[in-house]
C-alpha positions in Angstrom: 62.4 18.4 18.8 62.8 14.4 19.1 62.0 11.8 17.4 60.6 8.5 19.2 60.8 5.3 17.0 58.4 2.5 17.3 58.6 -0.6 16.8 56.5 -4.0 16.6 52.8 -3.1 17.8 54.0 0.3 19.7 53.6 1.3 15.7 50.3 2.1 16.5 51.0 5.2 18.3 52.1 6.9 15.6 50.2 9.0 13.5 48.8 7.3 10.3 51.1 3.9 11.2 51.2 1.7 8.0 53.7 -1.4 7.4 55.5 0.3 4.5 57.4 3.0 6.4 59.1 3.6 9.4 56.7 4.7 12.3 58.3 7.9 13.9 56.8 10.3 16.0 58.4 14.0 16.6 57.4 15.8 19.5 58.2 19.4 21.2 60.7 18.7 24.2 58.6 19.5 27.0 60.5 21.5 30.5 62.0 18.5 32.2 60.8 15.9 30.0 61.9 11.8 30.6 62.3 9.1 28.3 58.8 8.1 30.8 56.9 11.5 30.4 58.1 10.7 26.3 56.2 7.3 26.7 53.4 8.5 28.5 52.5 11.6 26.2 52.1 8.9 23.5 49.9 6.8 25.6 52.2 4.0 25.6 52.1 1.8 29.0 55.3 0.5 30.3 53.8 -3.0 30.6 53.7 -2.8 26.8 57.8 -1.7 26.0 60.3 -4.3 26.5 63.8 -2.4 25.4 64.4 1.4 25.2 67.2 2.8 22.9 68.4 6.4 23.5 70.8 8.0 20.7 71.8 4.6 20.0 72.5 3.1 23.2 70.7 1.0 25.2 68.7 2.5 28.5 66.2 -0.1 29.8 65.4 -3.7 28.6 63.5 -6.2 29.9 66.2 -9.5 28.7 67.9 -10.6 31.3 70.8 -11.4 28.1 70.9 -7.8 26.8 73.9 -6.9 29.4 76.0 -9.3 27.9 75.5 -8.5 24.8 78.2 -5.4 24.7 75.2 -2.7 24.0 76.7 1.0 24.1 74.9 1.8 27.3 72.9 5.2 28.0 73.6 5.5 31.3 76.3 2.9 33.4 74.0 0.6 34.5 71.1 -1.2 32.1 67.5 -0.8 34.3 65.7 -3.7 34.0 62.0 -3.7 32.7 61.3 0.2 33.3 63.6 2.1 35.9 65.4 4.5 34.2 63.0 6.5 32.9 63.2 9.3 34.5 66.7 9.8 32.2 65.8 13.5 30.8 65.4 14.1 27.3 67.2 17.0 25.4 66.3 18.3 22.0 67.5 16.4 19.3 67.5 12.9 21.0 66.0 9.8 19.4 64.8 7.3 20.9 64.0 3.7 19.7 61.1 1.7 21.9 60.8 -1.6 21.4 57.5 -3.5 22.1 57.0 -6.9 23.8 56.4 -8.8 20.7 59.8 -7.5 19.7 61.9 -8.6 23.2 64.4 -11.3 21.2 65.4 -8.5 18.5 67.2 -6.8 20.6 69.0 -10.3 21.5 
């Protein structure tokens, strides 16, 4: 199992969302699931996430700031706006997706 967090108006893709509790989904780990096969099980569209967060550490953003920032870093290099995605996703992972409205949190 993992557990996706959303935040900002991604909240809506969680079941039963309200403003009172966090808004976590946990999902089955699919053969060769992605962080992207994650997103798009829940029907969330790239052009809507501006920063991934995988156990922690920072995948993807769309800030051009956020690599200066001194983010623990999924992978060596922080994708821009969407490419690395295709990072797979093991059982037990979280994963924190930001949505547009949120960009400057993360900054």
């Amino acid at each position: 199992m993992i557990e996706v967090y959303l935040y900002g108006r991604l909240r809506r893709f969680a079941p039963e969302p309200r403003a009172d509790r966090e808004a976590v989904v946990r999902l089955e780990v699919q053969p060769g699931e992605t962080v992207g096969s994650v997103l798009e099980r829940l029907g969330i569209g790239l052009d809507e996430v501006a920063h991934v967060f995988l156990n922690g550490a920072l995948l993807t953003t769309c800030n051009s700031m956020a690599p200066w920032l001194r983010y623990q870093r999924a992978r060596e290099d922080i994708f821009p706006c969407g490419p690395g995605l295709d990072t797979p996703v093991h059982e037990g992972d979280r994963l924190g997706v930001f949505g547009r409205d949120m960009a400057m949190l993360v900054v």
